[in-house]
Structures are given as C-alpha cells and as structure tokens.
C-alpha positions in Angstrom: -81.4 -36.1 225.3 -78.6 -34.4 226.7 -76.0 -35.8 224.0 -78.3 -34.6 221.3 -78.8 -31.3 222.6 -75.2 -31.2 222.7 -74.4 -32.3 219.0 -77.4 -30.2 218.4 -75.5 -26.8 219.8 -71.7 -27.8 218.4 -73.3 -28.5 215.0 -74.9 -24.5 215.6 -71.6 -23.1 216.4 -70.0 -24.9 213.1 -72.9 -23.8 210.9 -72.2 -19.8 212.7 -68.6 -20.3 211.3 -69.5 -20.8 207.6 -72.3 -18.4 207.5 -70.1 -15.5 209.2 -67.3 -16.2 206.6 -69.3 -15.2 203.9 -69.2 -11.7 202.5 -71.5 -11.4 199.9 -75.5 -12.2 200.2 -75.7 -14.5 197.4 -73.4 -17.0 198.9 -74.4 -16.4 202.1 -78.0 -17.6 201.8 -76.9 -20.7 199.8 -74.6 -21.4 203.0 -77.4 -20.8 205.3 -79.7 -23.4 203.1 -76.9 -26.0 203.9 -76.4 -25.4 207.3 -79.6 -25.8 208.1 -80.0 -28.5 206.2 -77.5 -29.9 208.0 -78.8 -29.6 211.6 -81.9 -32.0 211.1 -83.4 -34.0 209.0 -85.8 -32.1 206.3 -86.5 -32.4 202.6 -87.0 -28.7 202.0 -85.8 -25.2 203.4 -86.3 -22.2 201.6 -85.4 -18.7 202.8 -88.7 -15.8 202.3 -87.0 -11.9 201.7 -88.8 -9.0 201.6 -88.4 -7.5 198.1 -87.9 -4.2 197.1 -91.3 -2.4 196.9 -93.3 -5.8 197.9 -95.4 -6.0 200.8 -94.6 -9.3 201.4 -91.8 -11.9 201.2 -91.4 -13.9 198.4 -88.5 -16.7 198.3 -85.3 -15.7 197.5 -83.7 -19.2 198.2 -84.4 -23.1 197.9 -83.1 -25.9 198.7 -83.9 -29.2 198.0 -82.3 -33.1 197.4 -79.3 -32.0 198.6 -78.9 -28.7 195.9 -79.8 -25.2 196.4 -81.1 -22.5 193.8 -81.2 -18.6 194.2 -84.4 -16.9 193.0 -84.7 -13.4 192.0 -86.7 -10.9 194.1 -90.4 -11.1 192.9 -90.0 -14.5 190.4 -92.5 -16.4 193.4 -95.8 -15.0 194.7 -95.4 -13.9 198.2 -96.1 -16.9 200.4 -99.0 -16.5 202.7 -97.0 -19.5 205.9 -94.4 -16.3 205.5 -96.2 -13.1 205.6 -97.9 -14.3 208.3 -94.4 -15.6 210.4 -92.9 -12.4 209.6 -96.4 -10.0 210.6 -96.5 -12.0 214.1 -92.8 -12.5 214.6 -92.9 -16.0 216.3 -92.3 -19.4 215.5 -95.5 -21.4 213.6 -95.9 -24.9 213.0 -98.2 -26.2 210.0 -98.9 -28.0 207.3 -99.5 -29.0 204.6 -97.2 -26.4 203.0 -96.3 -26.0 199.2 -92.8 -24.4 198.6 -91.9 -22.3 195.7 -92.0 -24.7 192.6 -92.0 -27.8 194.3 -94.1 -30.4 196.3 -96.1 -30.3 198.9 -94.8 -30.6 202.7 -96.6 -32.4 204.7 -95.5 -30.5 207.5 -93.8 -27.5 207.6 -92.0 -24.8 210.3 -91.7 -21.2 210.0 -89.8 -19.0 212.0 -88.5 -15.1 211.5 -84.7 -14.5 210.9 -84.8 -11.5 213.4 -82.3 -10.1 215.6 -83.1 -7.9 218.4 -85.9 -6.4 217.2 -85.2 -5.9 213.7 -87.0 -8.8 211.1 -85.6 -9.6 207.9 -87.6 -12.6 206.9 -88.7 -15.9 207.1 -86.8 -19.7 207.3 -89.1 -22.3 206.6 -88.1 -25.7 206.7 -90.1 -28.6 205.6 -90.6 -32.7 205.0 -92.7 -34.8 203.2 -93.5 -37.5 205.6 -95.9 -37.1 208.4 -92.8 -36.5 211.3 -93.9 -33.4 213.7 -91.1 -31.2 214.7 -90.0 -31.8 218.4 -89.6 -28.5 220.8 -86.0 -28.9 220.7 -86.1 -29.0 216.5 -88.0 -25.4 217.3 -85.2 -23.9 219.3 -82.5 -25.0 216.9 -84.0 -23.1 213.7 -85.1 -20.2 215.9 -81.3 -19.9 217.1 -79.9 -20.2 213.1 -82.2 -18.1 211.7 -81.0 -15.7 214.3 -77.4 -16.1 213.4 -78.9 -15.9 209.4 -80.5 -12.7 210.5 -77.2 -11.2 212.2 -75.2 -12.0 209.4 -77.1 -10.5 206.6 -77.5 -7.0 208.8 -73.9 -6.9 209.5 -73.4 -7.8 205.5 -75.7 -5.1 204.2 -74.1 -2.9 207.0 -70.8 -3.2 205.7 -72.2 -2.7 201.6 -73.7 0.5 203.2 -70.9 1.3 204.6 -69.1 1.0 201.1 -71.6 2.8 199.5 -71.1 5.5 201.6 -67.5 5.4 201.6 -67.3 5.2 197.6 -69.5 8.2 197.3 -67.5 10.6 200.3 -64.1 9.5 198.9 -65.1 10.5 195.3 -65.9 13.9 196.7 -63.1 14.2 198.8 -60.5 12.6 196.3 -61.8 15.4 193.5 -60.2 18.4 195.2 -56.6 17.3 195.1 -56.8 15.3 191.8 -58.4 18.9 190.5 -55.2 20.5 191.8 -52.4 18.2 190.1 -54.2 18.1 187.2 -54.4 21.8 186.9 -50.9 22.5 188.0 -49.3 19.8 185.3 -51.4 21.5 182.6 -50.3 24.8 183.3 -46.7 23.2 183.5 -46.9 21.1 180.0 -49.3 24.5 178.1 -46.5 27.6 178.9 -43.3 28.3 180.0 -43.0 28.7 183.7 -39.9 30.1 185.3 -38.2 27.7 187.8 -38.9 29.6 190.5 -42.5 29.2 189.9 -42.2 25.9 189.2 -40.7 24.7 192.3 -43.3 26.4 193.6 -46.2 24.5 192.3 -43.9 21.7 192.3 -44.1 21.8 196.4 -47.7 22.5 196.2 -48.1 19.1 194.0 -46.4 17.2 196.3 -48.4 18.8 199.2 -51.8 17.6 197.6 -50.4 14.1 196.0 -49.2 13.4 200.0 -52.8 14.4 200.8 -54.5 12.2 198.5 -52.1 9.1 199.5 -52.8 9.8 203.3 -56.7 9.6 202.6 -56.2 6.4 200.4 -54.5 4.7 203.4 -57.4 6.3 206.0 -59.8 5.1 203.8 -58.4 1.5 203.5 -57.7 1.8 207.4 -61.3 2.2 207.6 -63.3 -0.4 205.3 -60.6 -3.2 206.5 -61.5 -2.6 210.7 -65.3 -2.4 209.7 -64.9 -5.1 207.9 -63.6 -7.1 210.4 -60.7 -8.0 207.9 -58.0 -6.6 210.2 -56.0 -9.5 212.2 -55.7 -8.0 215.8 -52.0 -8.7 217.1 -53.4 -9.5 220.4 -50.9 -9.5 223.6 -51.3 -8.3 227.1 -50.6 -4.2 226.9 -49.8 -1.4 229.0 -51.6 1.7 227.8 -49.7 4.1 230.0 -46.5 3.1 227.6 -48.0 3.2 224.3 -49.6 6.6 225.2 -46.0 8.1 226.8 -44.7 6.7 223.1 -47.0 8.7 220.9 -46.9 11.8 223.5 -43.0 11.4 222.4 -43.7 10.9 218.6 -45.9 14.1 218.4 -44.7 16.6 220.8 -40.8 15.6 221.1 -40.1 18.8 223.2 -42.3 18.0 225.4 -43.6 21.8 225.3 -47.6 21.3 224.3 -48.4 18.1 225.7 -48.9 17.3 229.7 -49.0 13.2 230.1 -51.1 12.2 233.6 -50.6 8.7 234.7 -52.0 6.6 237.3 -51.6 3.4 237.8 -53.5 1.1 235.6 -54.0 -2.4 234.8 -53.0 -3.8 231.4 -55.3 -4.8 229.1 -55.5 -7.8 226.1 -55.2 -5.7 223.2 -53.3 -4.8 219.8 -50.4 -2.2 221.0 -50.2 -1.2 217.2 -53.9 -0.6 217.2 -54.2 1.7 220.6 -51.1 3.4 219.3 -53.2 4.3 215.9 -56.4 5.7 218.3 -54.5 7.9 220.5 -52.4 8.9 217.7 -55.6 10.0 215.8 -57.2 11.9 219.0 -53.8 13.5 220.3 -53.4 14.7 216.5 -57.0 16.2 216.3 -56.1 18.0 219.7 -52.6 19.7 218.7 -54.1 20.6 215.1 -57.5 22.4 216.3 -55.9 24.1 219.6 -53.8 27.6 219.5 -49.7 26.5 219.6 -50.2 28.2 223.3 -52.5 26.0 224.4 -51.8 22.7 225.9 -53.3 19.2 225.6 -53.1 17.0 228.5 -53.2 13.3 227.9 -54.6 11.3 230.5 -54.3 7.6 231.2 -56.3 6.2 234.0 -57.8 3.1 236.1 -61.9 3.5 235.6 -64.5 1.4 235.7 -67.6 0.2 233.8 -70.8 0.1 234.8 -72.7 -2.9 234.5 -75.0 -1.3 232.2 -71.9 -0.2 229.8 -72.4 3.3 231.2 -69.7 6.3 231.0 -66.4 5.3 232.9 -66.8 6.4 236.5 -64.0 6.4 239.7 -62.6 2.8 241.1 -64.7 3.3 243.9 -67.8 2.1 242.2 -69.1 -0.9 244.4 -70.8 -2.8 241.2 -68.5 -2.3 238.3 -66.0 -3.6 235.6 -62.3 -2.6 235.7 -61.3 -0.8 233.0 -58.4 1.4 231.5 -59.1 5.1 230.0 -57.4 7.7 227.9 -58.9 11.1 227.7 -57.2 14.0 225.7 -57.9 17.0 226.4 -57.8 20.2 224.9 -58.5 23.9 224.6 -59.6 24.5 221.1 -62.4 25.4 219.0 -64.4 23.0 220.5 -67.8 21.4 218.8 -72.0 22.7 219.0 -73.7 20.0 220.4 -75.2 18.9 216.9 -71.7 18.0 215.5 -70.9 16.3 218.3 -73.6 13.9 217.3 -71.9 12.8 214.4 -68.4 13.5 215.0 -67.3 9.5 214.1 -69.4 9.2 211.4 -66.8 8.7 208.5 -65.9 11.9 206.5 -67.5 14.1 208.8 -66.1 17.7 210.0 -67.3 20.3 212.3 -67.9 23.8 210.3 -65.0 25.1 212.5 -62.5 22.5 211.6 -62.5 23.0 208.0 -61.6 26.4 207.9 -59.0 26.0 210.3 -57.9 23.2 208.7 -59.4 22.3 205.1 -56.8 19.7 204.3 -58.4 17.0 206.7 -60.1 13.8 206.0 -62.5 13.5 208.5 -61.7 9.7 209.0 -59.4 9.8 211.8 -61.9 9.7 214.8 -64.4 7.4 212.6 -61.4 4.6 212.1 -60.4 5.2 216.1 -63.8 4.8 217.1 -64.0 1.1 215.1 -60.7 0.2 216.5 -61.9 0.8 220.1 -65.1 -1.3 219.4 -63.2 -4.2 218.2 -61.2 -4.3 221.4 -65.0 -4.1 222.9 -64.6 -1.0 224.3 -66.1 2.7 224.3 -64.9 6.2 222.4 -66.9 9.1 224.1 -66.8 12.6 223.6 -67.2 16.0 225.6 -67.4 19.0 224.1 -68.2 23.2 224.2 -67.6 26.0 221.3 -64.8 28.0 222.3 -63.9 25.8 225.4 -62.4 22.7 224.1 -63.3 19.3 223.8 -62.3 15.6 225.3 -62.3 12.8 223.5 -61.1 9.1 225.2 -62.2 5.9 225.3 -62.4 2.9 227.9 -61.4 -0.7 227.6 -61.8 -3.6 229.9 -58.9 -4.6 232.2 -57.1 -7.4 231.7 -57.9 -9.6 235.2 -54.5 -10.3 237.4 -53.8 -14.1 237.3 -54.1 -15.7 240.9 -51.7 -15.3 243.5 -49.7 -18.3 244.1 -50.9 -20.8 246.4 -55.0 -19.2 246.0 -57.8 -21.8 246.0 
C-alpha cells in the first residue's frame, strides 16, 4: 500500500511538471488528458468547460485508446454527471456513464478541477469493465484536477494579463510615436533653420528614449509574470545592493539618507533586488521637491505567521525577515490610488502632471519581482505628506554552528 501510494504521489509530481510547462490552453488540456491517463488505469477521461454563455459544461476534451481530441465549446450537449459535479463541488462516483461520442462507461468518476474556492470544471474519468475506483484512485484525480485547475487560472491570468498589457501599451506607445511622426513631417514638408532643427532633433530623441524605456518596462513586465525570468539565485546581502543603488542615483550623497541595521542575508537574485529598489528610490527622488530628502531604510523584521505587515524582532511567534522601506516627502497618494498603485500602467492624478513622461510600470514590475522571491511590497501613504513604499523578504536561516547536534 505504501509503495503504491508512493508511485502514486512521484507519478503526480511528474504529471505537475508537464502540465505547468504548458502555455497555451489547447495544449495544456491535451497534456492534462495524458497525465491522467497515466496515473491509473482507465479507458476514458474527458475534461467538461464551462462555455461562453452556457449554463453548463460541455466537453472540451477526450481522450480515448491512447489518443486525445479537442472539441470546440458548445459541439457536445452539456453533460448532466458534470453539471451536477461542478453545482455540488465534490467528488461523485457512478455509472453507467456515456462520454461525448463514445461508449458507454460502466463506471465512471467525476470530480471538480477547483482551486481554493474558485471551480473551473469537471474531470471525469472512466472504464468499461465493472472495476470500482478505490479511495486512494479518488484522492489522486482530486489532487490533478487541482493542479489542472491551478494551471489554467494562472494561464488565463497571464493571457489577461496580456490583454491588458497590449491594450495600455498601445495607448501609451501612441503619444511618443505621435510626436516623431509629427516632428519628421514637419522636417521632410519645409525648411527648418538648424537651430530649430536641433531643437526638435533633441526633443525626438527625448521621446524615441521614452518609447525604448517603456518597450524594455514592458518586456520586464510580461517575462516576471510570466514566470519566464531565470532567477540568478545566490545568498544576498540587501544592505549592499541598497548602499549600491543609493550610490548609482544620488552620487553626492546630498538627497538620500541610507539607515542600516544589521540584517540577515537572504537567497535571492542581487540583479533582481537591485531593479526593485532602483524602481522605488526612483519614484521617491522624481515625485519629492529637490529639498526634500528620501531616506532609504534597510532593516531586520519579522513576519507574522499569518503573512501580516513586518513588525520589530521582538515578535515571540514570527518569521525572520529582511525590509527596505523608502521614504519620502512628496506629493504623496489619496487613499483610492493607493489601492491600485501596482497595477500595471497605473498613475496617481498627481504624478502625471508632475511628471507626464512616466510609464507607470515601475512599481507594478517591483511588486512581481518581490513576489517571486516570495515576499511582500506594501505601501503607506498621505496627500501632501509623502509616502513609503518597501517590501519584506524571508531570511536566509544561519547554517549550524560547528559541533551543534
């Protein structure tokens, strides 16, 4: 029993491999058909998706005698084993159970590919011969039609994410195009002196240097919610890479105060921490009078067992853990933009007309940097007062003393 289990659980984790490697939907259901497949011995699994519009699921996928075939939404009637599986949410054993186009089951097991609450729809697996399915045979399509489930949210995430990303960039691309386009027509349509045409020369360059930096943010920011960046992982001090980016943006030291205690390293990308507190120390020297300084603060904190806000080392139950908060006195953010202040393209009324040149990308691409590392970006902030920004990561533990049990 126990070996079996065993097999049972590294034959899950290979299946989790091939269906996470799969970026688009199509591929990825005919993978999850064969993984499944591949866990125990059935002659039918077919895959029940809610269309667009339909009450009910209908199958989107089938496999069968070794081959699978993708069906397209509304081409099968909306199976009744399904619509109940997915109204209850639970597990349900049957039979006899016809599949889409093909013979009937003798017995058949449905369960809902759901993940934490949310339910995208119904694996049913089936055979032909009279051979029950065992608790453990329960358990195992439960846990892949999890992983199905978590896959296809995090898929259609990511196309939404595109989507979005497509349709803010096309906005935001148009005003700089719409300057270099009007600028060389002017140039090629009349004679310009060469004063003014160094003129809007520099001004071309400005806005082609501004549309090459929001290219690169943009890219920055479907690779890392993609999960297509390769962390360079290595043990890190964040106290140096923050002292290294105070250096790169304030090299007179004048604006910026660095406060450092003594903190523990953490396992992390340096390149990638680098890139966050670049991004938040930028945002605080660009939206705070030249008068004004920004203090950079690097600190040991921990994290509450819940995940809560970073609190003192003196915590009895907690998590160590690393934090960076900038500081600043700016123009500071109503509570409303606050709410959305990583969400990608966004920018405070404020911050466009002090600076209308920005992306709006820069705290959306720090936050999914800082989640990849699993840690927090959090945010304080009050019109007219200034805001914070930081985030928290998890300490990297000491290794044992020498000679320690």
């Amino acid at each position: 029993m126990l070996l079996r289990m065993a097999a049972q659980e590294r034959a899950l984790r290979r299946g989790a491999l091939r269906i996470f490697a799969e970026t688009e939907e199509g591929a990825l259901l005919r993978v999850a058909l064969d993984v499944v497949s591949s866990l125990l011995r059935v002659d039918v699994v077919a895959l029940y998706l809610p269309a667009d519009g339909s009450g009910g699921p209908s199958c989107r996928a089938v496999w069968r005698q070794g081959s699978s075939r993708l069906l397209p939404p509304n081409e099968t009637p909306v199976d009744l084993l399904a619509a109940d599986v997915l109204r209850r949410r639970a597990p349900r054993l049957c039979g006899p159970w016809s599949p889409a186009g093909g013979a009937q089951c003798v017995s058949a097991l449905a369960v809902p590919l759901e993940f934490q609450g949310t339910a995208l729809g119904v694996l049913i697996v089936g055979r032909r011969t009279p051979d029950p399915f065992r608790d453990d045979h329960i358990s195992l399509v439960c846990a892949a039609g999890q992983q199905l489930a978590l896959a296809l949210l995090r898929l259609r995430a990511a196309e939404r994410l595109r989507t979005e990303l497509v349709s803010m960039a096309c906005h935001e691309i148009r005003t700089p195009l719409s300057a270099l386009q009007g600028f060389t027509e002017l140039m090629l349509s009349r004679d310009v002196p060469p004063s003014d045409q160094r003129d809007w020369l520099n001004l071309m360059h400005q806005e082609a240097v501004r549309l090459a930096t929001l290219v690169e943010e943009m890219l920055d920011m479907t690779r890392v919610e993609s999960g297509t960046v390769r962390l360079n992982v290595a043990l890190v001090q964040v106290c140096e890479v923050a002292a290294r980016v105070v250096r790169l943006l304030d090299g007179d030291g004048r604006r910026v105060h660095l406060v450092i205690e003594r903190a523990p390293t953490v396992l992390a990308d340096g390149d990638k921490l680098a890139q966050v507190v670049t991004n938040l120390l930028r945002n605080a020297l660009d939206y705070s009078p030249p008068e004004r300084a920004v203090e950079v603060e690097v600190a040991r904190r921990c994290l509450g067992t819940e995940g809560g806000e970073a609190g003192t080392d003196a915590a009895h139950d907690c998590r160590p853990a690393v934090s960076v908060a900038v500081r600043d006195e700016g123009i500071g953010m109503m509570p409303e933009e606050l709410g959305r202040a990583f969400q990608p393209f966004f920018r405070a009324g404020a911050s466009r007309e002090l600076l209308p040149e920005g992306s709006g990308l820069g705290l959306a691409i720090a936050k999914a940097i800082v989640e990849r590392h699993r840690g927090r970006l959090w945010a304080h902030s009050q019109p007219g007062q200034g805001s914070t920004f930081g985030f928290c990561l998890p300490a990297q533990a000491p290794p044992p003393a020498e000679g320690a049990a």
